[in-house]
VOLORO-597864 format. One line per 2 residues: number of its first residue (from 1); their letters; for each residue x negated, y, z of N, C-alpha, C, CB. Coordinates in Angstrom, 3 decimals. Atoms other than C-alpha are relative to their C-alpha. Glycine has a CB too. Example, Ala and Ser with C-alpha at 12.3 -4.5 7.8 and 13.67 -1.06 7.14 Angstrom:
% residues 2
1> AS> -0.890,-1.190,0.000,-12.300,-4.500,7.800,-0.900,1.200,0.000,0.992,0.027,1.246 | 0.820,-1.190,-0.060,-13.670,-1.060,7.140,0.770,1.090,0.730,-0.414,0.462,-1.415 .
//
This chain:
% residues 69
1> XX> -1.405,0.205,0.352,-4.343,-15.501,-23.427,0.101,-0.284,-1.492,0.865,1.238,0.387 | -0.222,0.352,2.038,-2.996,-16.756,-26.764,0.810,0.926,-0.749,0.942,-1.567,-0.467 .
3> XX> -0.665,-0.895,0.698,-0.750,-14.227,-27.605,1.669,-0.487,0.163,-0.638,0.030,-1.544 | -1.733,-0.199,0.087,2.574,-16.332,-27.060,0.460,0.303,1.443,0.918,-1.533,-0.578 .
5> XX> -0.697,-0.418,-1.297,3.288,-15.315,-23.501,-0.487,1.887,0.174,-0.725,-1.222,1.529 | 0.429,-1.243,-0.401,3.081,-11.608,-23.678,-0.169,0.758,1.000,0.395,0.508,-0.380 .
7> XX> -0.211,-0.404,-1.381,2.204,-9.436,-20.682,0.868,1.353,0.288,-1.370,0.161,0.591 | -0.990,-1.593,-0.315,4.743,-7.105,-18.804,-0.405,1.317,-0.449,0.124,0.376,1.557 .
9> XX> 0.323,-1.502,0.874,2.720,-3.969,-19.983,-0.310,0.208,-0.877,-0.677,0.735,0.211 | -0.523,-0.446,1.427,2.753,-4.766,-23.057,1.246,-0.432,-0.301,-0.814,-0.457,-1.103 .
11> XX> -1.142,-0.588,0.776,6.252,-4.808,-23.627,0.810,1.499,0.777,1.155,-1.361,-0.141 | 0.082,-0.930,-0.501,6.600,-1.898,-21.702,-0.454,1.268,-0.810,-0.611,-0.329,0.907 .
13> XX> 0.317,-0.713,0.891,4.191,-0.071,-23.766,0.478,-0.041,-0.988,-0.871,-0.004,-0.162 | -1.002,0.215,1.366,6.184,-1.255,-27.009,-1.175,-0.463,-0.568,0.907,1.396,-0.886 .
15> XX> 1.505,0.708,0.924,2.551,-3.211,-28.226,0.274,-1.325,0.092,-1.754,0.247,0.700 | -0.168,1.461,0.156,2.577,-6.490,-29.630,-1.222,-0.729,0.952,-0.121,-0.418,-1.716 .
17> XX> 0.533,0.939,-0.824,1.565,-9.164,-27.210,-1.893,-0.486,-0.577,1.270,-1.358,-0.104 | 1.276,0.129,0.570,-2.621,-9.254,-27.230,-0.615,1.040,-0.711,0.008,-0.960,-0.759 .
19> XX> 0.939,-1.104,0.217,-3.292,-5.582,-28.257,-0.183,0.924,0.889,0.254,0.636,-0.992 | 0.310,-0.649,-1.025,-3.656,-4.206,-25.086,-1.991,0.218,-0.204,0.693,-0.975,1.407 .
21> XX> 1.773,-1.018,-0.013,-7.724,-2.152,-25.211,0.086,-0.383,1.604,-0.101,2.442,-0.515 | 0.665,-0.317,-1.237,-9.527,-2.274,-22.106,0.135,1.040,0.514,-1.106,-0.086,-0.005 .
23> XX> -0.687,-0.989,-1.001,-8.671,0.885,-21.214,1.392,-0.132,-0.060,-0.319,1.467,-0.254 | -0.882,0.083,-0.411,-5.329,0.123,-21.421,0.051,-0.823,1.531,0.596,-0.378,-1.015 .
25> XX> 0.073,1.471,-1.130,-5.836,-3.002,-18.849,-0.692,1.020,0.878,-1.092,-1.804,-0.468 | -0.237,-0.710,-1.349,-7.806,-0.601,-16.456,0.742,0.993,0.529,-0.828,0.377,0.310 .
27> XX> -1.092,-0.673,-0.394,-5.587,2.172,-16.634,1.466,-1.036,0.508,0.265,0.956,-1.285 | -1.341,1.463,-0.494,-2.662,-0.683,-15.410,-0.441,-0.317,1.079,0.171,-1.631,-0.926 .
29> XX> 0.269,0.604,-0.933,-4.672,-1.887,-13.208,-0.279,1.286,1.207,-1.125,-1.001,-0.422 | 0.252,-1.053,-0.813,-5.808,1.266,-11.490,1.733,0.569,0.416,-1.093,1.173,-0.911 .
31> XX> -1.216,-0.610,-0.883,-2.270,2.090,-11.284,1.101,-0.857,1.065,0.913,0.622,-1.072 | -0.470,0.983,-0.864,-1.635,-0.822,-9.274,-0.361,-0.091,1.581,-0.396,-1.124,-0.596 .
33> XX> 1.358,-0.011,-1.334,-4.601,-0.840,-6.864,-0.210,1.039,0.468,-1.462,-0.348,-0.317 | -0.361,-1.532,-0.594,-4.366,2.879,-6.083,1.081,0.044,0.907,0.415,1.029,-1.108 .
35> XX> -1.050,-0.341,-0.900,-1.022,2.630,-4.483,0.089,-1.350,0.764,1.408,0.503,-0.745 | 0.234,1.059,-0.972,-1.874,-0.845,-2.827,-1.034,0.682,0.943,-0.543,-1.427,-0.689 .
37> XX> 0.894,-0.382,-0.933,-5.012,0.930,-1.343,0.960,0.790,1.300,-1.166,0.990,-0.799 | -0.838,-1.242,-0.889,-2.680,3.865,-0.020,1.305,-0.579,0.730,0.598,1.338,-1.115 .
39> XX> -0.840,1.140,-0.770,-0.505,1.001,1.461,-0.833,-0.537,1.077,0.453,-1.259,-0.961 | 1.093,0.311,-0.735,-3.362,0.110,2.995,-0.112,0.143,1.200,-0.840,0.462,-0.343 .
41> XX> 0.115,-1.164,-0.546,-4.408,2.760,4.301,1.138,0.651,1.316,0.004,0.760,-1.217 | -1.763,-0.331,-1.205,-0.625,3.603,6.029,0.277,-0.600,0.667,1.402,0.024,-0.347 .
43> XX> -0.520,1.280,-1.498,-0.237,0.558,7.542,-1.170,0.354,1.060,-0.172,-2.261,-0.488 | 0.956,-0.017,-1.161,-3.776,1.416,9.426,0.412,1.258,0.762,-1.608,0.031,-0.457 .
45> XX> 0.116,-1.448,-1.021,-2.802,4.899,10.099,1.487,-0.661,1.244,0.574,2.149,-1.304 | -1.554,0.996,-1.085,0.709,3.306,11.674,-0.335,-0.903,1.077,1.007,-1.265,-0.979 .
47> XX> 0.435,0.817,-1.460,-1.117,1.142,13.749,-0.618,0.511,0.951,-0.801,-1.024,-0.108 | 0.502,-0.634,-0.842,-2.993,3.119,15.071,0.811,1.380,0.791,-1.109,0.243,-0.653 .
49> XX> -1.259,-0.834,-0.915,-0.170,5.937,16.114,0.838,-1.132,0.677,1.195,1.037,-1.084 | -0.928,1.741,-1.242,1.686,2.472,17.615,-0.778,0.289,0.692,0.036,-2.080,-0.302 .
51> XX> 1.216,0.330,-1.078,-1.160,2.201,19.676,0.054,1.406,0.684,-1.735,-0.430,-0.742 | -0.094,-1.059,-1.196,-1.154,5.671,20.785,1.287,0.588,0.793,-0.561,1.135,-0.511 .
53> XX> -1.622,-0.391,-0.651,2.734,6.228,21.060,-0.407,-1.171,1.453,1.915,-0.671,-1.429 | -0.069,0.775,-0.944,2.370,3.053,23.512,-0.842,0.508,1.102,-0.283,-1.222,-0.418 .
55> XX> 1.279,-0.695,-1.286,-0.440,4.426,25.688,0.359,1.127,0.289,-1.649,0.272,-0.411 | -0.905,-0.969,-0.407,1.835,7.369,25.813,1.269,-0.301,0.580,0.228,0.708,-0.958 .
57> XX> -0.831,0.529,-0.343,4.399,5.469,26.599,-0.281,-0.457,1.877,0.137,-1.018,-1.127 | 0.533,0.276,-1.835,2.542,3.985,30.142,-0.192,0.720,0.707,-1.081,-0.532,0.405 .
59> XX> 0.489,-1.408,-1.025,1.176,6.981,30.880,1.421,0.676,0.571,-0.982,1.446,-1.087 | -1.228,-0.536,0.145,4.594,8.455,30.822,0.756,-0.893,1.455,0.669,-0.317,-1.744 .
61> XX> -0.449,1.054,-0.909,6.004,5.417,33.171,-1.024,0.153,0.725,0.283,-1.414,-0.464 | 0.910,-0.755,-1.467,2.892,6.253,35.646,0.430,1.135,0.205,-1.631,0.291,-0.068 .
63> XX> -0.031,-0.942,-0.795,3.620,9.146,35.912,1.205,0.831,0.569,-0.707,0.635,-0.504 | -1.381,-0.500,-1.134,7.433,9.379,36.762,-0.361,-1.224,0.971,2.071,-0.075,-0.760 .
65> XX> -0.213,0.958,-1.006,6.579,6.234,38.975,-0.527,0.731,1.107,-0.641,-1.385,-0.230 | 0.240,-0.689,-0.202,4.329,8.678,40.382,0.872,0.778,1.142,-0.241,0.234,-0.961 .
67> XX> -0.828,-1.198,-0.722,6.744,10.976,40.936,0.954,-0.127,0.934,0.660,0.700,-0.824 | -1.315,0.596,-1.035,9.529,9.181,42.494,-0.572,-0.677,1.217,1.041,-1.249,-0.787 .
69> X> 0.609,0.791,-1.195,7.033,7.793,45.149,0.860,0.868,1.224,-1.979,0.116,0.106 .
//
């Protein structure tokens, strides 16, 4: 970067455009990609309770069909 398009966390931090440290940039970045992982992550656990609500769901419909025989 050249310095005239500054980036969102540095004006955030209140630092002139281009003195962002490397640990600044991974701390930023880690706090990005941490809560994308754990987005992740939720959507798999969610799919996978879909999947079992539904297979609870059939079973459920067998087994009043079941019943009403």
């Amino acid at each position: 970067m050249n310095g005239s398009c500054p980036r969102p966390w540095d004006r955030r931090l209140g630092k002139p455009p281009g003195s962002s440290s490397s640990a600044d940039v991974e701390t930023l970045t880690r706090r990005i990609t941490e809560p994308e992982q754990q987005l992740l992550d939720l959507r798999g656990e969610f799919a996978e309770r879909d999947e079992d609500l539904g297979a609870a769901h059939a079973a459920n419909r067998e087994l009043v069909a079941q019943a009403n025989r």
